[in-house]
Wavefront OBJ file of the C-alpha trace (Angstrom):
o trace
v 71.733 -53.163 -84.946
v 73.284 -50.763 -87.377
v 71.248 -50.325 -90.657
v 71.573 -48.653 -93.854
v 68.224 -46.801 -94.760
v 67.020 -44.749 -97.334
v 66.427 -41.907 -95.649
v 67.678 -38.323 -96.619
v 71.104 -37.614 -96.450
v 71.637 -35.481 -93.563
v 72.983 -31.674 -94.009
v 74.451 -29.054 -91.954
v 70.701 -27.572 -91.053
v 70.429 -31.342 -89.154
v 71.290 -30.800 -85.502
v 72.002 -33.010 -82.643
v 69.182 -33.370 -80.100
v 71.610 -33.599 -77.637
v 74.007 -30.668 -78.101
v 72.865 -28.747 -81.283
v 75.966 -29.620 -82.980
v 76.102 -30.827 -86.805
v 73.863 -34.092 -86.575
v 75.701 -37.605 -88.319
v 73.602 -40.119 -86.688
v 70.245 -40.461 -87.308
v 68.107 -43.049 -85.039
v 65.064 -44.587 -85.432
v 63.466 -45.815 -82.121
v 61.782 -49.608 -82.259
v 58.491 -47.787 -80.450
v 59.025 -45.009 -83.020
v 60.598 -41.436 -83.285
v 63.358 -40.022 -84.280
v 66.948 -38.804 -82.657
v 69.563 -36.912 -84.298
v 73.153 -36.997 -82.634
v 76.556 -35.322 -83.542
v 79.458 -37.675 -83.722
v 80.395 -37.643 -79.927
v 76.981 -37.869 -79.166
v 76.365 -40.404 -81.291
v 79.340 -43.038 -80.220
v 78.428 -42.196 -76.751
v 75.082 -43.680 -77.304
v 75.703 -46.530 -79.537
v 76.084 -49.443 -77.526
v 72.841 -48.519 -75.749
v 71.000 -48.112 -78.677
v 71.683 -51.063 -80.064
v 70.355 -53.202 -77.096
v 67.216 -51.079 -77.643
v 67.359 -52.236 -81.411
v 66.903 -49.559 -82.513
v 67.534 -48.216 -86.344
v 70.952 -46.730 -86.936
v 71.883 -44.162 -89.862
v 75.728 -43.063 -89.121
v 77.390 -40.498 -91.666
v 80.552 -40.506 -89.907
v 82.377 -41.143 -92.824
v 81.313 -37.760 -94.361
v 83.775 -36.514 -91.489
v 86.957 -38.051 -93.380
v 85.692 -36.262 -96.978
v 88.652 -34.218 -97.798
v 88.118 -30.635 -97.334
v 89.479 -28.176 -99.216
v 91.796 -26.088 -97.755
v 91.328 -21.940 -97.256
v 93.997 -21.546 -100.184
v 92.121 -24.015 -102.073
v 88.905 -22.515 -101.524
v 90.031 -18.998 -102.439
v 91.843 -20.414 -105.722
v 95.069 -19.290 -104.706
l 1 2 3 4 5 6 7 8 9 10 11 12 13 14 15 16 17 18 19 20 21 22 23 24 25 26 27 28 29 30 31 32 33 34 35 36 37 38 39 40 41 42 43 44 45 46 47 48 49 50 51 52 53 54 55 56 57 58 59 60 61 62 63 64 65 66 67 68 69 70 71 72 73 74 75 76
């Protein structure tokens, strides 16, 4: 079950528990605690946590946010 809490946002500090890569999935267990997963991580384990139930947070879409290029960036 996929669900849209109001939890914080996640940010770059937010690692997966898996890998240690940028976290984008946060999960809330149904017997309670917390995982944190990067975006492989994270589809990898979707279908099982959703038979478990359990709480899903995905910020995948911040992955398609346009990013400024390096010329952008350095106002060129």
């Amino acid at each position: 079950m996929t669900s849209t809490l109001t939890a914080e946002p996640l940010t770059a500090v937010d690692r997966c528990d898996r890998c240690g890569a940028q976290a984008y999935m946060r999960v809330t267990l149904p017997a309670g605690g917390e995982l944190l997963f990067c975006a492989h991580h994270g589809r990898a384990y979707t279908p099982k946590l959703q038979e478990l139930d359990a709480q899903i947070v995905d910020e995948y879409g911040r992955l398609d946010e346009q990013q400024p290029t390096p010329a952008a960036s350095a106002g060129i």
